[in-house]
BAZADO-925570 format. One record per atom (N, C-alpha, C, O): residue number from 0; residue in one letter; chain; atom name; x, y, z. Coordinates in nm, 4 decimals, decimal comma. Example, Ala and Ser with C-alpha at 12.3 -4.5 7.8 and 13.67 -1.06 7.14 Angstrom:
<nodes>
+-------+-------+-------+------+----------+----------+----------+
! torfi ! marpa ! votor ! banu !       xx !       yy !       zz !
+-------+-------+-------+------+----------+----------+----------+
!     0 !     a !     A !    N !   1,3190 !  -0,5690 !   0,7800 !
!     0 !     a !     A !   CA !   1,2300 !  -0,4500 !   0,7800 !
!     0 !     a !     A !    C !   1,3200 !  -0,3300 !   0,7800 !
!     0 !     a !     A !    O !   1,4236 !  -0,3319 !   0,8465 !
!     1 !     s !     A !    N !   1,2850 !  -0,2250 !   0,7080 !
!     1 !     s !     A !   CA !   1,3670 !  -0,1060 !   0,7140 !
!     1 !     s !     A !    C !   1,2900 !   0,0030 !   0,7870 !
!     1 !     s !     A !    O !   1,3409 !   0,1138 !   0,8039 !
+-------+-------+-------+------+----------+----------+----------+
</nodes>
This chain:
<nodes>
+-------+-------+-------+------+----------+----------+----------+
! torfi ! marpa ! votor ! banu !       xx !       yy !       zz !
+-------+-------+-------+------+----------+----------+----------+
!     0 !     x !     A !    N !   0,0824 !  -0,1188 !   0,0000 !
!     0 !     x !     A !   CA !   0,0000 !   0,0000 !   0,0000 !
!     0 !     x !     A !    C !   0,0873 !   0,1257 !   0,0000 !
!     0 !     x !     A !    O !   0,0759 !   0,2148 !  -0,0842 !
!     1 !     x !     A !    N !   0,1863 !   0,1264 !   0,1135 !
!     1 !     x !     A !   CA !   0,2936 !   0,2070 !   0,1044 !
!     1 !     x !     A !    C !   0,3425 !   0,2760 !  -0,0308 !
!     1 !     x !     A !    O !   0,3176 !   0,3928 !  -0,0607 !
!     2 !     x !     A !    N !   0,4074 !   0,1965 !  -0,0992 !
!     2 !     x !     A !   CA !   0,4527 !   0,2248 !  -0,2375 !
!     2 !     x !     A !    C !   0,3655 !   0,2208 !  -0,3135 !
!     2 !     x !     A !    O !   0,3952 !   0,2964 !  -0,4060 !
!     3 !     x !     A !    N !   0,2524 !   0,1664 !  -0,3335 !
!     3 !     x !     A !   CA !   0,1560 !   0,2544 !  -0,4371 !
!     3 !     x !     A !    C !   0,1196 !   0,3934 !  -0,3803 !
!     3 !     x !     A !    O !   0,0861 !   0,4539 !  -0,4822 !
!     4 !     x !     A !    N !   0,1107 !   0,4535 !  -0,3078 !
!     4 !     x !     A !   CA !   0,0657 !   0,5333 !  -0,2837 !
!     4 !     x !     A !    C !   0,1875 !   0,6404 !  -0,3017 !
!     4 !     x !     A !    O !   0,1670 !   0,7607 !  -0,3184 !
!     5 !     x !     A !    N !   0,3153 !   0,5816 !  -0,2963 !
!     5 !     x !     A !   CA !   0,4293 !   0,7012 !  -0,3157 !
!     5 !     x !     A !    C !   0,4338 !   0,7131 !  -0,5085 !
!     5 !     x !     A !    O !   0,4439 !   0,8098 !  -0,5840 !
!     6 !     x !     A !    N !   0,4214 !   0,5719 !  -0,5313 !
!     6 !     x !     A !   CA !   0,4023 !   0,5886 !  -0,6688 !
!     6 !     x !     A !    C !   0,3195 !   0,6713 !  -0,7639 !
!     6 !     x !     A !    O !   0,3525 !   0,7198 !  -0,8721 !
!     7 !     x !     A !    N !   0,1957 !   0,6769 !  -0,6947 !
!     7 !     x !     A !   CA !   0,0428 !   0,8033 !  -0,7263 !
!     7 !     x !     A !    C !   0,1036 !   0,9324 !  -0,6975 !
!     7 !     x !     A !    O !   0,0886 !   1,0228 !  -0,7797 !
!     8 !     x !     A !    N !   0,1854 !   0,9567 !  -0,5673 !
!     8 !     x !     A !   CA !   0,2213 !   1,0596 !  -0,5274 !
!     8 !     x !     A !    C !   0,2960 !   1,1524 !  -0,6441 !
!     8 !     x !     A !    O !   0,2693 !   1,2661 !  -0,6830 !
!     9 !     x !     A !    N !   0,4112 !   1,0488 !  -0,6889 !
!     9 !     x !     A !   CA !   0,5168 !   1,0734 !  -0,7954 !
!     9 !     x !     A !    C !   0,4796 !   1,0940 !  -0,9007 !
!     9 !     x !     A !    O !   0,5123 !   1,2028 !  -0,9482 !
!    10 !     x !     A !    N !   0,4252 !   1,0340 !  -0,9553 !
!    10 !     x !     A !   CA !   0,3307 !   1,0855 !  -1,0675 !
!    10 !     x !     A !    C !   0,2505 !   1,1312 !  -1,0864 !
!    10 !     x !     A !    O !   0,2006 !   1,1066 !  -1,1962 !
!    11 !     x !     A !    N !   0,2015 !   1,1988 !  -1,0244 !
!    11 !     x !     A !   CA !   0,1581 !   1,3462 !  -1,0222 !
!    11 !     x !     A !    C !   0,2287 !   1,4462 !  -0,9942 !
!    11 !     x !     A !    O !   0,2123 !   1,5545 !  -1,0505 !
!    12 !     x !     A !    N !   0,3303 !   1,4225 !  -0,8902 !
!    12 !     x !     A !   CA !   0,3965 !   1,5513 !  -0,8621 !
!    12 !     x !     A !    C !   0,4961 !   1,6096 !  -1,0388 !
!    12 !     x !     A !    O !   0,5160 !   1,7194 !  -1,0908 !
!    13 !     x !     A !    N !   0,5421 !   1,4310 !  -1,0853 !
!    13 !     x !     A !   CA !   0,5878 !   1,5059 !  -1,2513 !
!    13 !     x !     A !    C !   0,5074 !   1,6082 !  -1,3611 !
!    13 !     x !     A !    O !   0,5334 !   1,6978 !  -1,4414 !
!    14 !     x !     A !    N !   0,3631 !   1,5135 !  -1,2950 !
!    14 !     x !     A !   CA !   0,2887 !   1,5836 !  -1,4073 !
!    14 !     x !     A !    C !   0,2308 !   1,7509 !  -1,3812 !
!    14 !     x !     A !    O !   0,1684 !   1,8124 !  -1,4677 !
!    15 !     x !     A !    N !   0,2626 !   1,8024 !  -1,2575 !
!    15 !     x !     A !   CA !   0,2112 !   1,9112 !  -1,1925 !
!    15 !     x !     A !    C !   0,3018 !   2,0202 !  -1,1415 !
!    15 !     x !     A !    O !   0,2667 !   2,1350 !  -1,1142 !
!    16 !     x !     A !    N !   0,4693 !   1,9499 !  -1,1285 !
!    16 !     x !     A !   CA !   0,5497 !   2,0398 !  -1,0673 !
!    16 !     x !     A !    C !   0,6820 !   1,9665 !  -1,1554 !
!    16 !     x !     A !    O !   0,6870 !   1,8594 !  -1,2158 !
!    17 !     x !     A !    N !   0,7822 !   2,0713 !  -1,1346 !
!    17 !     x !     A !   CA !   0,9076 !   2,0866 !  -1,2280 !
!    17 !     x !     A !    C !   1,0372 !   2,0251 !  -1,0810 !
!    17 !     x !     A !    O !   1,0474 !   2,0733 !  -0,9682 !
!    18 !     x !     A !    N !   1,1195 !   1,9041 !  -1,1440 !
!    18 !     x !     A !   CA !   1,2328 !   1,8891 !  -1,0674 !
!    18 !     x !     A !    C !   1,1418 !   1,7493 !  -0,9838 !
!    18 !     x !     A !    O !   1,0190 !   1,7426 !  -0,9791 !
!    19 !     x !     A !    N !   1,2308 !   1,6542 !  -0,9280 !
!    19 !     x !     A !   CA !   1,1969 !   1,5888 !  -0,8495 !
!    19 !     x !     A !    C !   1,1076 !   1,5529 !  -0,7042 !
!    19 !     x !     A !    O !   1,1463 !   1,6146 !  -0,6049 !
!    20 !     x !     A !    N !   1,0192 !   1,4805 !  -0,6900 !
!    20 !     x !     A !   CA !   0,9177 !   1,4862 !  -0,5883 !
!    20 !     x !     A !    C !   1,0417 !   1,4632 !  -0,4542 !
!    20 !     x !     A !    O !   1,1490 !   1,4029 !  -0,4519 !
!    21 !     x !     A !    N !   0,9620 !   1,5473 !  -0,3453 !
!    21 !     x !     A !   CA !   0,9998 !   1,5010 !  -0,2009 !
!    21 !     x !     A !    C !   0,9934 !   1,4039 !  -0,1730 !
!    21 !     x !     A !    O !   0,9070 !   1,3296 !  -0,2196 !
!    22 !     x !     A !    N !   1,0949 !   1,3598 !  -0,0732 !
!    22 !     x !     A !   CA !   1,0709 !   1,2581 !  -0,0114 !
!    22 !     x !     A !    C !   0,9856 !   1,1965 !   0,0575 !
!    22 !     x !     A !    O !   1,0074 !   1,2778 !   0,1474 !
!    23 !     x !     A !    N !   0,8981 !   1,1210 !   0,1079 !
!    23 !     x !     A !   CA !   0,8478 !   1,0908 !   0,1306 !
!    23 !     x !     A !    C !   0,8601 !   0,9742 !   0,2968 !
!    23 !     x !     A !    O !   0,8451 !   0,8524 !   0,2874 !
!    24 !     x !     A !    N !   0,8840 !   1,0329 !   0,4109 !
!    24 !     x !     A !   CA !   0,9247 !   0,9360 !   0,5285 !
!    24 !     x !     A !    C !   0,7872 !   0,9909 !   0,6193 !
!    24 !     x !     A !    O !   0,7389 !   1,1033 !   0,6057 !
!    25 !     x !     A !    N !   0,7445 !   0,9033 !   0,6986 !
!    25 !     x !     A !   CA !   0,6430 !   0,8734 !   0,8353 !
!    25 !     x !     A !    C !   0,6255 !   1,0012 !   0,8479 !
!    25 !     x !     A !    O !   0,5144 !   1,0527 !   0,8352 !
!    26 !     x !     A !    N !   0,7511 !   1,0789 !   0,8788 !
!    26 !     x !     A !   CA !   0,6956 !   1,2124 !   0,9592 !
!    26 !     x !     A !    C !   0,7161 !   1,3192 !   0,8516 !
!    26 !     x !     A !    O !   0,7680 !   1,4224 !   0,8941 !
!    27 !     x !     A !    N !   0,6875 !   1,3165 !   0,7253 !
!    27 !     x !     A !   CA !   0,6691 !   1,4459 !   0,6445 !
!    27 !     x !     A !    C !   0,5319 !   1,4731 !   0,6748 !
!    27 !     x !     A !    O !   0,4373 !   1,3944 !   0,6771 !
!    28 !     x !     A !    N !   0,5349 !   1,5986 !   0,6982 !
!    28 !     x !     A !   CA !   0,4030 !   1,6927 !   0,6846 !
!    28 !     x !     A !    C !   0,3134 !   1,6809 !   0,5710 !
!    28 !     x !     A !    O !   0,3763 !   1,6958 !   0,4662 !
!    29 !     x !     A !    N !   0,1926 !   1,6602 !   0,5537 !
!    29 !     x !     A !   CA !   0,1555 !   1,6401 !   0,3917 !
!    29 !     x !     A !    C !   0,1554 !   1,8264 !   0,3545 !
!    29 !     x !     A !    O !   0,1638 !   1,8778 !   0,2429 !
!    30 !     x !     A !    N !   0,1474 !   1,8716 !   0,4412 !
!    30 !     x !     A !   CA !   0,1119 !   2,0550 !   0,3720 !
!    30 !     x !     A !    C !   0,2754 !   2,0641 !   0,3090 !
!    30 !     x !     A !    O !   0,2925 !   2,1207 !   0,2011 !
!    31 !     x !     A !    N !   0,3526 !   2,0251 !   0,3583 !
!    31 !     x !     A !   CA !   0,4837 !   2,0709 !   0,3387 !
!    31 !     x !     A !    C !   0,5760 !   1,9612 !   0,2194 !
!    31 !     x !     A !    O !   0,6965 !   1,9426 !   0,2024 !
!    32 !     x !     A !    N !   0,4747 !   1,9150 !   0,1647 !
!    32 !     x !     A !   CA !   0,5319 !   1,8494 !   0,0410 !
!    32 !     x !     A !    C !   0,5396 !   1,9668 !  -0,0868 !
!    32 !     x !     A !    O !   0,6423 !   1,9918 !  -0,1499 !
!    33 !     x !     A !    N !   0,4305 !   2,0195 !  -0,1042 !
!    33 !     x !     A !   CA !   0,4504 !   2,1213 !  -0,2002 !
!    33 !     x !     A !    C !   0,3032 !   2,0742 !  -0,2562 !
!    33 !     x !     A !    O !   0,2795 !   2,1467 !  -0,3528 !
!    34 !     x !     A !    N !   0,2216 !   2,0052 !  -0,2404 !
!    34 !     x !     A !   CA !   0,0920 !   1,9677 !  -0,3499 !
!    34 !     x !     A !    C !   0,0177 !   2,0830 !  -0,2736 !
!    34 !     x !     A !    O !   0,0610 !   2,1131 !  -0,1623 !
!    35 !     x !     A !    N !  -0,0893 !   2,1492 !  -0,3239 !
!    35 !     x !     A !   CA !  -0,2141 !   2,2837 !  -0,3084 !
!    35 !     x !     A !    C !  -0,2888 !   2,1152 !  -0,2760 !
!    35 !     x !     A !    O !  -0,2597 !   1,9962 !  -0,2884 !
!    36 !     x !     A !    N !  -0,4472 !   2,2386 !  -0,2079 !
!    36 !     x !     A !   CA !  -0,4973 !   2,1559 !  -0,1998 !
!    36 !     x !     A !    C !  -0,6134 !   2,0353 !  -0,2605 !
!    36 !     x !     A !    O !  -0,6795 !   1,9377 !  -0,2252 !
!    37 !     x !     A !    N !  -0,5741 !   2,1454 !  -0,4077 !
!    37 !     x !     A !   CA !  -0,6331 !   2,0775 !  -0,5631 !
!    37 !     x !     A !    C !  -0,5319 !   1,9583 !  -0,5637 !
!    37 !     x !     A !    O !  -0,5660 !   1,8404 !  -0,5737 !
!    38 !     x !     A !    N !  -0,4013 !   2,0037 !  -0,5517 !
!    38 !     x !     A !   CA !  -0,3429 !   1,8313 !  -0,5741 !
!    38 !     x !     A !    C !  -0,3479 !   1,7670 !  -0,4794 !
!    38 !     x !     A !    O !  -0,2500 !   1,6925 !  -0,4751 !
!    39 !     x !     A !    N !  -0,4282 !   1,7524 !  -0,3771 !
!    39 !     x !     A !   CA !  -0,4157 !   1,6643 !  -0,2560 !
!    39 !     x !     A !    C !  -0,5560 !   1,6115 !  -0,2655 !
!    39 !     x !     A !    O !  -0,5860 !   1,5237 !  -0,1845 !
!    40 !     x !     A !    N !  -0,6931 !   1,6717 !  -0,3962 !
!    40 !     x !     A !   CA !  -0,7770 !   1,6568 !  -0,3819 !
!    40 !     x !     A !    C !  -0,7857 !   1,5467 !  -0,5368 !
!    40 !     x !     A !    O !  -0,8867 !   1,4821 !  -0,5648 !
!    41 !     x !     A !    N !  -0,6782 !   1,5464 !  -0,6077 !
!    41 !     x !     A !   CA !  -0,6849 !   1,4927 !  -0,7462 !
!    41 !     x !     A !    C !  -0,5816 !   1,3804 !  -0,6809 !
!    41 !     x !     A !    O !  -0,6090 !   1,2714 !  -0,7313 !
!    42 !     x !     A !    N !  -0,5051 !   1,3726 !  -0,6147 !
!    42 !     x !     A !   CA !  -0,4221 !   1,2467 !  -0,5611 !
!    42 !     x !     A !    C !  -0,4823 !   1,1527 !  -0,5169 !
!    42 !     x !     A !    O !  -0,4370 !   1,0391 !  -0,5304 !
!    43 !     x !     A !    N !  -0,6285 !   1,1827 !  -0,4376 !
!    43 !     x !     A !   CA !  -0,7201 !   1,1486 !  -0,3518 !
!    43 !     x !     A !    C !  -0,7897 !   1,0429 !  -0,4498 !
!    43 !     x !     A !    O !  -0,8024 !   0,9205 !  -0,4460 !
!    44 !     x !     A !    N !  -0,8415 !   1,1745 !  -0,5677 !
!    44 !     x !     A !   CA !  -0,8949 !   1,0755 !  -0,6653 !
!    44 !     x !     A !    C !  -0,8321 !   0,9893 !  -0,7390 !
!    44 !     x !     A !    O !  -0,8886 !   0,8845 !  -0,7702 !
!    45 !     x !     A !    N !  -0,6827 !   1,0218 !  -0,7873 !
!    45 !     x !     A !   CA !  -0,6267 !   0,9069 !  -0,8478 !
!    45 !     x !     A !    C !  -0,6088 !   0,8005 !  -0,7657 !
!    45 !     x !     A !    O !  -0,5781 !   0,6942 !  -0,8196 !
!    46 !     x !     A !    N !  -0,6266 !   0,8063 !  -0,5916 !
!    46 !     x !     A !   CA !  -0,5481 !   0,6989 !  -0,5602 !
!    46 !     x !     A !    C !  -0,7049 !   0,5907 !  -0,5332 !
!    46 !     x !     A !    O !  -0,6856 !   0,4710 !  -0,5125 !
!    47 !     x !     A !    N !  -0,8270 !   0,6354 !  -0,5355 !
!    47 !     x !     A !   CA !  -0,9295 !   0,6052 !  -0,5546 !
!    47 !     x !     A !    C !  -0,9597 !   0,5044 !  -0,6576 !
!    47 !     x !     A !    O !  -0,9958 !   0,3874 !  -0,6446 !
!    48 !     x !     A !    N !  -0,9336 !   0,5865 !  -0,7800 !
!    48 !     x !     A !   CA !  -0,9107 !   0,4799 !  -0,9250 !
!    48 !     x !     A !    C !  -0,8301 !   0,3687 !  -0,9295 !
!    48 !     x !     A !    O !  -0,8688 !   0,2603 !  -0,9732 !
!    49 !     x !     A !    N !  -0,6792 !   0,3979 !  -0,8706 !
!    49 !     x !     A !   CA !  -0,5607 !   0,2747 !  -0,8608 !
!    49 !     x !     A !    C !  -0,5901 !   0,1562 !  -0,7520 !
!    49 !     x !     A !    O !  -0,5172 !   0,0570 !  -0,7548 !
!    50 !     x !     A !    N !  -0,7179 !   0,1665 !  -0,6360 !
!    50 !     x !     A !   CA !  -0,7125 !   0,1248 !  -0,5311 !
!    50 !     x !     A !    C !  -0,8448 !   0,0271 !  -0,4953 !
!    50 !     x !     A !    O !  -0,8630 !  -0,0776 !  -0,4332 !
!    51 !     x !     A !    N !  -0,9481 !   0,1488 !  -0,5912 !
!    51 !     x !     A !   CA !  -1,0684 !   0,0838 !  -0,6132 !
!    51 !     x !     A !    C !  -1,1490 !   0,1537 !  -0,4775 !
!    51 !     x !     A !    O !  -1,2635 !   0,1098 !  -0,4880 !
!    52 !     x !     A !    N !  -1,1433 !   0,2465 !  -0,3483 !
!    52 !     x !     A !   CA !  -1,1852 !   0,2851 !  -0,2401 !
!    52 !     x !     A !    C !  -1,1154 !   0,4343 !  -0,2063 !
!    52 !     x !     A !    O !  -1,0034 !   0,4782 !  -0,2323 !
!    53 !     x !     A !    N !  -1,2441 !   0,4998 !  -0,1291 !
!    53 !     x !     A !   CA !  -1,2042 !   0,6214 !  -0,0956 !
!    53 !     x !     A !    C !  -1,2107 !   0,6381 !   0,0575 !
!    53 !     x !     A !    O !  -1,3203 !   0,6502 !   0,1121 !
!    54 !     x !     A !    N !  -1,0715 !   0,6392 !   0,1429 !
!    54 !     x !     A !   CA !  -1,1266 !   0,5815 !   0,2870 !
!    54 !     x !     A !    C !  -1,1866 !   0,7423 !   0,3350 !
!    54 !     x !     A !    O !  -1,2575 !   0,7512 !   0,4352 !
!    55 !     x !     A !    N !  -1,1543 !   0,8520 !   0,2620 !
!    55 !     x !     A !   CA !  -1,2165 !   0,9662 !   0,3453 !
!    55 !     x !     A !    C !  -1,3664 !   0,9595 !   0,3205 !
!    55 !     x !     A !    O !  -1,4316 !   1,0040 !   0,4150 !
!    56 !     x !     A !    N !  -1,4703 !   0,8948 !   0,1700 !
!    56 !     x !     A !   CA !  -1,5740 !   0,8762 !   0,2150 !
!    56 !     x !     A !    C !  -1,6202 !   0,7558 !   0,2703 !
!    56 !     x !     A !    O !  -1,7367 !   0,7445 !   0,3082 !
!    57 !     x !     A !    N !  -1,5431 !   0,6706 !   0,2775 !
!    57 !     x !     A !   CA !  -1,6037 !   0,5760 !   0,3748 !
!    57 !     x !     A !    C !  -1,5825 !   0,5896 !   0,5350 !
!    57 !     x !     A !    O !  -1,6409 !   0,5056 !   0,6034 !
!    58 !     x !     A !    N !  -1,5066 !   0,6847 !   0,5992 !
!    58 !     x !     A !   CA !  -1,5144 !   0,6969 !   0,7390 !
!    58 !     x !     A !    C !  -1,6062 !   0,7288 !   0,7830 !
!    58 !     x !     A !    O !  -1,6536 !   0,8329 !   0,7377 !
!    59 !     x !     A !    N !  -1,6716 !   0,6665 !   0,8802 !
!    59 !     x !     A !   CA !  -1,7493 !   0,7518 !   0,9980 !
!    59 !     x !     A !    C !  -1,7373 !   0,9163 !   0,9899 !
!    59 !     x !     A !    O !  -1,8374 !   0,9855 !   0,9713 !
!    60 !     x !     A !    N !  -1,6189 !   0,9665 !   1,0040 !
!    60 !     x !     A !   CA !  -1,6153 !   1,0626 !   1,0891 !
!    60 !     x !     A !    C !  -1,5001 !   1,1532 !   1,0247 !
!    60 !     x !     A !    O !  -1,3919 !   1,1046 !   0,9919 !
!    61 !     x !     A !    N !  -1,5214 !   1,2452 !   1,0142 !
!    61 !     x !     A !   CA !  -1,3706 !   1,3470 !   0,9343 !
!    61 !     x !     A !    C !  -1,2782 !   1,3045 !   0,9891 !
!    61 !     x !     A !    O !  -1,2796 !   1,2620 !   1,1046 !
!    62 !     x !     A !    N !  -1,1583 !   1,3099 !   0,8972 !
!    62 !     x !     A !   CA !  -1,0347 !   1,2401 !   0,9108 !
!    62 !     x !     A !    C !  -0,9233 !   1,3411 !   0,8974 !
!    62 !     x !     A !    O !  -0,8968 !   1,3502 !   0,7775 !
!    63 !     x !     A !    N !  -0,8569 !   1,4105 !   0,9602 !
!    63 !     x !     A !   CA !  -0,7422 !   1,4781 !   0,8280 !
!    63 !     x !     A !    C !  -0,6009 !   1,4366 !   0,8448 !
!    63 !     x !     A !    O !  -0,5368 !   1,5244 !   0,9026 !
!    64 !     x !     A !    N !  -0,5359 !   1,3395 !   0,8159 !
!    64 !     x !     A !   CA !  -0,4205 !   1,3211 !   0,8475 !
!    64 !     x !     A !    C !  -0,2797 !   1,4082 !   0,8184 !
!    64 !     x !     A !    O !  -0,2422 !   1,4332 !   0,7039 !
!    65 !     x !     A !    N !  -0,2097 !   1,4494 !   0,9349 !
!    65 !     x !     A !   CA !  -0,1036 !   1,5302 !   0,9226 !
!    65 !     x !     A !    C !   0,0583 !   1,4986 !   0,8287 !
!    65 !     x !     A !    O !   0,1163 !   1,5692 !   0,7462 !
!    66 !     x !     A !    N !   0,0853 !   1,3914 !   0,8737 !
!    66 !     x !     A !   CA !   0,1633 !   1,3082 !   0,8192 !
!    66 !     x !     A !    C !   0,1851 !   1,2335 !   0,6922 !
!    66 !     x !     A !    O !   0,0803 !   1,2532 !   0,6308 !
!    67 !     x !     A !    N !   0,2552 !   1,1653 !   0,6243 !
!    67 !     x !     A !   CA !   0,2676 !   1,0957 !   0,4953 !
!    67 !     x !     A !    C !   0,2542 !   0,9545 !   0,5952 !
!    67 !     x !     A !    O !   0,1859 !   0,8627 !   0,5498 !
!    68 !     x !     A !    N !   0,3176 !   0,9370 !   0,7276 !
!    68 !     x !     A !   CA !   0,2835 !   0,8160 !   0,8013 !
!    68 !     x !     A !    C !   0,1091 !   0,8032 !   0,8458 !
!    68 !     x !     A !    O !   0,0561 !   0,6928 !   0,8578 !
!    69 !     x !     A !    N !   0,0513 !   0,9025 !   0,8620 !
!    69 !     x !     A !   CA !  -0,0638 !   0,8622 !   0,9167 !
!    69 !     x !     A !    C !  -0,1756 !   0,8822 !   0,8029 !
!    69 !     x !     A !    O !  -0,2957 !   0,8947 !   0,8270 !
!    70 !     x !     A !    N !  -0,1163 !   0,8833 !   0,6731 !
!    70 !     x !     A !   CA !  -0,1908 !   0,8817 !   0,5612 !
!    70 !     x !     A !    C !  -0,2350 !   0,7264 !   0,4824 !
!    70 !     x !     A !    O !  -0,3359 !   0,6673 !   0,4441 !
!    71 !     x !     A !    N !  -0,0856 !   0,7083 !   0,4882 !
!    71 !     x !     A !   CA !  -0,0747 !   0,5502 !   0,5109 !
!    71 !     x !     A !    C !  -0,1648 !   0,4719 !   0,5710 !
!    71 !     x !     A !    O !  -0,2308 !   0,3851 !   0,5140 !
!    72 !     x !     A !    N !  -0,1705 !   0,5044 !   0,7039 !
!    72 !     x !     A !   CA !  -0,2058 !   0,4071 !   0,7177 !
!    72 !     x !     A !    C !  -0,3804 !   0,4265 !   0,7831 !
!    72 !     x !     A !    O !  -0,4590 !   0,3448 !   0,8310 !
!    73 !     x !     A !    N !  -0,3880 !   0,5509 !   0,7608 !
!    73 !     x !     A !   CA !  -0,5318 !   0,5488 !   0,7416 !
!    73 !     x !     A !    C !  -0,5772 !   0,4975 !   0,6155 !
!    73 !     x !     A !    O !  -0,6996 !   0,4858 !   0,6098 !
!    74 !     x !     A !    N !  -0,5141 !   0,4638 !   0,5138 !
!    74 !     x !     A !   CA !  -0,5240 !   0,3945 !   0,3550 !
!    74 !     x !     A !    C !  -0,5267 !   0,2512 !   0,4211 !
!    74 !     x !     A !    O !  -0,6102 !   0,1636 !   0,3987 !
!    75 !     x !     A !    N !  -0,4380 !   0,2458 !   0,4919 !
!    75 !     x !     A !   CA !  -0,4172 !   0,0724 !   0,5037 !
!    75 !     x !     A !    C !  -0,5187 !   0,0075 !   0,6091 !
!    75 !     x !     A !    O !  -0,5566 !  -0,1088 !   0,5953 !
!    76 !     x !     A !    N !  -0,5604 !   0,0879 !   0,7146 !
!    76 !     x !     A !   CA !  -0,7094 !   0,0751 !   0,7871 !
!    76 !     x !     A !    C !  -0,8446 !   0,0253 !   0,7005 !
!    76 !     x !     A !    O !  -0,9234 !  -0,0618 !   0,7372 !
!    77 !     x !     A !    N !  -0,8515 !   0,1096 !   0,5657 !
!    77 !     x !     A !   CA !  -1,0021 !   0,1108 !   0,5098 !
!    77 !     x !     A !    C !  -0,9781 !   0,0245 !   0,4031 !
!    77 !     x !     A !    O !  -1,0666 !  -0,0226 !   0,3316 !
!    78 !     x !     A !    N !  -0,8521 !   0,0026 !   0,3914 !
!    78 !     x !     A !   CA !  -0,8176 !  -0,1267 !   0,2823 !
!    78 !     x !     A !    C !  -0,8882 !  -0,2239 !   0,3398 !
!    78 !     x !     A !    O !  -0,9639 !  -0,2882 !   0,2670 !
!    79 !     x !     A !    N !  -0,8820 !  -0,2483 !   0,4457 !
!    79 !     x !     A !   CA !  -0,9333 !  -0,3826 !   0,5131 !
!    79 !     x !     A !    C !  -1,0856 !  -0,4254 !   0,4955 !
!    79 !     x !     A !    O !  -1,1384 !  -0,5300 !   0,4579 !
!    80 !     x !     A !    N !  -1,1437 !  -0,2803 !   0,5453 !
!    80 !     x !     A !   CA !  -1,2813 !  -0,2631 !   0,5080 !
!    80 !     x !     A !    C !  -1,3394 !  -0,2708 !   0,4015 !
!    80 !     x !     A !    O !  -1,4385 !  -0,3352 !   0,3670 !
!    81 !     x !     A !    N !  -1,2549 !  -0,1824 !   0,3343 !
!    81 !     x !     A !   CA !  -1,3109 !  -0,2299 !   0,1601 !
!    81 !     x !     A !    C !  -1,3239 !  -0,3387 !   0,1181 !
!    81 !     x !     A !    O !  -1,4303 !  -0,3612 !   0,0605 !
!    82 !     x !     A !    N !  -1,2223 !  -0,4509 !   0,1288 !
!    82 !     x !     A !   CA !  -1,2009 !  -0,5897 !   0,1167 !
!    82 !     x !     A !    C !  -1,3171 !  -0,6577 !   0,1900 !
!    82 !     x !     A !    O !  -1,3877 !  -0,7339 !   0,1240 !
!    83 !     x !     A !    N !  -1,3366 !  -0,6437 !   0,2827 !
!    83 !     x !     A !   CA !  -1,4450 !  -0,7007 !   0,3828 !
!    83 !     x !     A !    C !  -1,5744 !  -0,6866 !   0,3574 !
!    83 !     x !     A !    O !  -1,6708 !  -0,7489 !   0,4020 !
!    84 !     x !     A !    N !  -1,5649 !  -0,5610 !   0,2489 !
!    84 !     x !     A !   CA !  -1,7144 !  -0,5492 !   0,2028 !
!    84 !     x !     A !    C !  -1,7622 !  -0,6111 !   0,1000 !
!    84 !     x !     A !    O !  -1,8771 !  -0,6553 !   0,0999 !
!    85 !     x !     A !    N !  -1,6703 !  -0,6241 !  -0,0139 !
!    85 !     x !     A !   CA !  -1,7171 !  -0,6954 !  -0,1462 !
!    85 !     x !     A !    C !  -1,7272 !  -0,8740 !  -0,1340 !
!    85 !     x !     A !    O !  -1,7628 !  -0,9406 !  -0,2313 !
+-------+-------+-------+------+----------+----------+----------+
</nodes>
């Protein structure tokens, strides 16, 4: 899940910004990658399409994760669910 999701990340950041994407470790900030919040809202959707689930509309409850670690693995939480549902 990890690496698809850096992979979605990366390719978009080519297709949207000039020079190589940030790194990507547990404790990067997601504001402080450089994506607006149009690209954090089109990442959302690509990673939707690549994944097949959208865990921000399937939560209960607003979510906003600070981190590239707690993005993760709020992805890797609703993975489960998704799976569990079909």
């Amino acid at each position: 899940m990890r690496e698809k999701i850096r992979t979605v990340f990366e390719e978009l950041w080519a297709e949207q910004e000039e020079g190589p994407a940030p790194a990507l470790a547990d404790d990067t900030v997601l504001l402080e990658t450089g994506l607006d919040s149009l690209g954090f809202a089109i990442f959302v959707a690509r990673l939707d399409e690549e994944l097949g689930f959208d865990p921000f509309s399937a939560a209960e409850e607003a979510y906003y994760p600070q981190t590239f670690g707690e993005f993760v693995a709020f992805y890797e939480k609703h993975a489960g669910r998704s799976a569990a549902a079909e």
